[in-house]
SERO-4910 file (N, C-alpha, C, O; in steps of 0.05 Angstrom, whole numbers):
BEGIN
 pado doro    nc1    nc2    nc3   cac1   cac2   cac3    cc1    cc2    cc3    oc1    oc2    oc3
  Unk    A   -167   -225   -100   -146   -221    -81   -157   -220    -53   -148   -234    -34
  Unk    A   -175   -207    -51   -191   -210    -24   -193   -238    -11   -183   -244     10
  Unk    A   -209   -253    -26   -213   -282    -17   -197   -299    -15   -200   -320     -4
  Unk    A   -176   -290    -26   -151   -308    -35   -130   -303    -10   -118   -321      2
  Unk    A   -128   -278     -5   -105   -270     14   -127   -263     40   -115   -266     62
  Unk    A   -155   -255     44   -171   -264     68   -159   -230     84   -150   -227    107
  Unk    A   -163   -206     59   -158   -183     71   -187   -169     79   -210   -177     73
  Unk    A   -182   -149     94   -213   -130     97   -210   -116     64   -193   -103     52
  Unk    A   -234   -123     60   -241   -107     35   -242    -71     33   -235    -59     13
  Unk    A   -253    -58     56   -247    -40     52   -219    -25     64   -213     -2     57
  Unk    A   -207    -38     78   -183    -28     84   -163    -32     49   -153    -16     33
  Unk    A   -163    -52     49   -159    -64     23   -163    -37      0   -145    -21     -3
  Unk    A   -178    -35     -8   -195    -23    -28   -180      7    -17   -166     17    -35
  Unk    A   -180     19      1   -185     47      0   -143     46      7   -130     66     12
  Unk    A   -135     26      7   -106     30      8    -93     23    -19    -69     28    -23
  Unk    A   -107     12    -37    -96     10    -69   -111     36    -79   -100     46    -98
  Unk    A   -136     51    -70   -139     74    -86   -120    102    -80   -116    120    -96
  Unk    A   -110     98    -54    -88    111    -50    -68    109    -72    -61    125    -89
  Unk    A    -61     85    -65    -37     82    -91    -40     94   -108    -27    115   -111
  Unk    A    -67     80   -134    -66     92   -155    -76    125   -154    -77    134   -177
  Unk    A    -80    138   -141    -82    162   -146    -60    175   -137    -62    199   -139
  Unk    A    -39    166   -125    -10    167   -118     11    162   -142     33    173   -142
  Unk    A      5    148   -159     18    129   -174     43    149   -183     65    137   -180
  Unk    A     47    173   -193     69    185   -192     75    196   -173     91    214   -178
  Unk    A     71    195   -151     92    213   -127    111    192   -115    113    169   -124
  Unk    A    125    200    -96    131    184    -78    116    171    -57    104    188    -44
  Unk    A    113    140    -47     85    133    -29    118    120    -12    139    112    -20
  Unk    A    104    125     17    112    104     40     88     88     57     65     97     57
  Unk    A     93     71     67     81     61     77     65     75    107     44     71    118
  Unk    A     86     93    113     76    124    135     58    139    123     39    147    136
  Unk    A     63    146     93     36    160     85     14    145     80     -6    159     81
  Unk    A     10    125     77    -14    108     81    -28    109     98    -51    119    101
  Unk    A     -7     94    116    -21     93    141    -30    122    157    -48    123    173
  Unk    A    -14    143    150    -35    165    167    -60    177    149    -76    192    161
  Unk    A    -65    170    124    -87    171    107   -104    156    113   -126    167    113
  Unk    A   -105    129    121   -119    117    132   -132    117    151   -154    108    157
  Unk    A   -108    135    169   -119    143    198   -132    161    201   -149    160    219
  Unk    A   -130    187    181   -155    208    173   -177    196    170   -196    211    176
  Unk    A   -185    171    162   -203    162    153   -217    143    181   -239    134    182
  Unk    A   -198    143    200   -210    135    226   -215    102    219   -232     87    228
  Unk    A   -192     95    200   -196     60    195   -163     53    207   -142     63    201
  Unk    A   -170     37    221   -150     24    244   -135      4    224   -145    -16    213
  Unk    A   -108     11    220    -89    -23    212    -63    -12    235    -60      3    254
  Unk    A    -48    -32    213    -19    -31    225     -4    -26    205    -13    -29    183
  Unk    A     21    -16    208     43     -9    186     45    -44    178     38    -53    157
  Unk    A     54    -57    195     54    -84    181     31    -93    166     35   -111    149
  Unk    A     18    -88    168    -15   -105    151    -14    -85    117    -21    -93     95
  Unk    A     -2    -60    124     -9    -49     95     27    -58     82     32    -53     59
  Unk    A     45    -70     96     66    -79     81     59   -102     71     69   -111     50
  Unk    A     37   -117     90     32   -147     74     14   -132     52     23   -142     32
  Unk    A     -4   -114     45    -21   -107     32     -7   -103      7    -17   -112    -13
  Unk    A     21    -87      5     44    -82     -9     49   -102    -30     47   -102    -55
  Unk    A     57   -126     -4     76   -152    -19     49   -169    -38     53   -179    -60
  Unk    A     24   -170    -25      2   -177    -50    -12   -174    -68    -28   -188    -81
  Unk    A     -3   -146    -69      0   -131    -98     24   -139   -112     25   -152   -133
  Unk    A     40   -131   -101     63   -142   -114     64   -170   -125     82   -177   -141
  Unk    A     48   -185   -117     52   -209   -121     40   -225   -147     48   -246   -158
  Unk    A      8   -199   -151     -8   -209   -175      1   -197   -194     -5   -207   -215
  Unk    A     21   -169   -193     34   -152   -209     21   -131   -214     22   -118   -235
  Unk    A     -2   -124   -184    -21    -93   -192     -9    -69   -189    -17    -48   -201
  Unk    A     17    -72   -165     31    -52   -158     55    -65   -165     56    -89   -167
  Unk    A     81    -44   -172     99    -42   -186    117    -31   -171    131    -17   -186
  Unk    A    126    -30   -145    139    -13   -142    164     -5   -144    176    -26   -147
  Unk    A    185     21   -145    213     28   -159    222     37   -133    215     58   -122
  Unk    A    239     21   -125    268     37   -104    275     62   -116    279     64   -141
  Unk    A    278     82    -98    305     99   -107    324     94   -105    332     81    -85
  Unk    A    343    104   -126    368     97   -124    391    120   -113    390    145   -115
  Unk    A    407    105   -102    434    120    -89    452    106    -97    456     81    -97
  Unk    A    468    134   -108    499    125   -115    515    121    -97    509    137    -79
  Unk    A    541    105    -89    551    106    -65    582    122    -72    600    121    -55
  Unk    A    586    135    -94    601    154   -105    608    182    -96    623    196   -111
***
């Protein structure tokens, strides 16, 4: 995926270990990114949504909307 989509590897890397050690809570893309920022590694909310959609894409991340009733 790295080579393929031409991401930083460790931005990369330390934003899917988020995930999976996230994997049951709720994740936004705000908690990422200020985890990342603890970590004093510079993105953008847009770069970890493309990071999102390329997981999504190989089927590593899964992610589930919540749902609202409009009832």
């Amino acid at each position: 995926m790295i080579e393929y989509y031409r991401v930083n590897p460790t931005l990369f890397d330390r934003f899917l270990r988020f995930c999976i050690a996230n994997h049951s809570k709720l994740i936004s893309v705000s908690k990422v990114y200020e985890y990342l920022k603890s970590l004093r590694l510079k993105c953008s909310k847009s770069t970890l949504i493309k990071y999102l959609e390329f997981s999504k894409e190989v089927f590593f991340l899964l992610p589930v909307e919540i749902f609202f009733s409009t009832q």
